[in-house]
C-alpha positions in Angstrom: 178.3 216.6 82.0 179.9 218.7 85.0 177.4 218.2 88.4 177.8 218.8 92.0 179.4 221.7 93.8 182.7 221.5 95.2 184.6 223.9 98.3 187.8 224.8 98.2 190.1 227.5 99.1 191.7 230.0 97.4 195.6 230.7 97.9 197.6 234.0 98.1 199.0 232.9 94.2 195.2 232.6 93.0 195.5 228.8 92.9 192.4 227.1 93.7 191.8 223.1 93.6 190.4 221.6 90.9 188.0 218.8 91.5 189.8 215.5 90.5 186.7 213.9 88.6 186.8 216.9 86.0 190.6 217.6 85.5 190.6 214.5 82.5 187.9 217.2 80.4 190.5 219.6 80.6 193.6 218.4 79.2 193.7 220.6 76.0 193.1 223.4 78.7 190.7 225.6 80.2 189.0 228.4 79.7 188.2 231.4 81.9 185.5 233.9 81.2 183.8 236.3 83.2 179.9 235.4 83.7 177.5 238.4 83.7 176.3 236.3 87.2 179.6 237.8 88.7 180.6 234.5 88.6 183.3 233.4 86.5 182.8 230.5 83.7 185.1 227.7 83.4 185.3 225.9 79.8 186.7 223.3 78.2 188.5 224.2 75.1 186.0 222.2 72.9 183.4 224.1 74.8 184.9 227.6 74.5 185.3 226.9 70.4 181.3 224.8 70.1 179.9 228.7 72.1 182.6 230.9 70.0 181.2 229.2 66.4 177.8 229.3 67.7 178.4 233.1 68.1 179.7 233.6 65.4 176.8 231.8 62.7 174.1 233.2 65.3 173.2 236.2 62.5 173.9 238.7 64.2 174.7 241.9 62.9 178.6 242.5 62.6 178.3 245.4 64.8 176.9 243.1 67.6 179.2 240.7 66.6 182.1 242.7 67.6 180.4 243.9 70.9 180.2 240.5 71.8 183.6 239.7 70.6 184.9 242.1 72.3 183.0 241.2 75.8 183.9 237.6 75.5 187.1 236.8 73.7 189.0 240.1 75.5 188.3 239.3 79.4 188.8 235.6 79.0 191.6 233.5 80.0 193.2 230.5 78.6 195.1 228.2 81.4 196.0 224.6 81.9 195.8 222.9 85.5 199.2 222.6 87.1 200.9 219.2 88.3 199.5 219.6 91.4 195.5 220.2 90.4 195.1 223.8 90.5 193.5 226.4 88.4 195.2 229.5 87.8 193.0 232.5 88.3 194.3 236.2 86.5 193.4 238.8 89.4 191.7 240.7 87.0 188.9 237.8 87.1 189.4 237.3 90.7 188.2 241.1 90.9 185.8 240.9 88.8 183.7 238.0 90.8 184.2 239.4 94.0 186.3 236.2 95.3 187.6 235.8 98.5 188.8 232.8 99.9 186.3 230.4 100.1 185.6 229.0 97.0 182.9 227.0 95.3 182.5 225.2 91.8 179.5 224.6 90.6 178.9 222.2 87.5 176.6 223.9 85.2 176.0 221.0 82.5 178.6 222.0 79.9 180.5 224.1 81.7 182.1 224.7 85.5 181.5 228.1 87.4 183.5 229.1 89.9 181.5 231.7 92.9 182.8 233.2 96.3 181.1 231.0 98.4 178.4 233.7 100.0 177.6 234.8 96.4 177.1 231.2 95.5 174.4 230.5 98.3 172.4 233.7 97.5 172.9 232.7 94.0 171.9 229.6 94.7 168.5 230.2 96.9 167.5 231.8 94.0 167.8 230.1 91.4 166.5 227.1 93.4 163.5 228.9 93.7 162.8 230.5 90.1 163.8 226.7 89.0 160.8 225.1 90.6 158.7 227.7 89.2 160.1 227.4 85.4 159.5 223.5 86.1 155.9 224.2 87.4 154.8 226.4 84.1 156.2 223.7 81.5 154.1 220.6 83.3 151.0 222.6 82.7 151.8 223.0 78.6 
């Protein structure tokens, strides 16, 4: 279970720290996805192949299949940490989530997100604030 949120900073190679408590998880490797948060999701490769078989028994229709195929498995990124703990980040995902230098990673659970940090805290006031309402409607069932 990934928790907590992290800062770090981004270099001019697209290296950013990974947090020491999670790099054991990702030995195998890691996975890179885009998020449709325009954040970007960060699995590990038992992760990435549990959601990718999920997918693909999920009974969908194979034209949906491929859309989603297509969406996941082409714009994502498979990486390792380097010797010195950082993750690798393609620019093309670095674009695509709008980061800058500041950094955060946020544990989601199963899975790491990484957000430019001014994203994140918008993102996060937010969600902070639907979460206490989705809490609120399931105590009353």
């Amino acid at each position: 279970m990934f928790l907590g949120e992290f800062e770090y900073r981004l270099d001019d190679k697209g290296r950013v720290p990974f947090p020491p408590r999670f790099r054991p998880y990702f030995k195998e490797g890691v996975v890179v996805a885009p998020s449709p948060e325009k954040c970007l999701s960060v699995y590990t490769i038992a992760e990435w192949k549990k959601m990718a078989d999920g997918l693909a028994s999920g009974g969908l229709s194979p034209s949906k299949l491929r859309k989603i195929n297509r969406a996941l498995f082409a714009t994502a990124f498979h990486t390792g940490i380097d010797g010195q703990g950082r993750l690798s980040l393609p620019p093309k995902l670095r674009e695509y989530a709008g980061l800058g230098e500041d950094i955060i990673i946020a544990g989601t659970n199963n899975t790491l997100e990484l957000w430019d940090k001014a994203a994140w805290e918008t993102e996060k006031n937010a969600d902070m604030a639907d979460a206490w309402q989705i809490i609120e409607s399931l105590e009353t069932h």
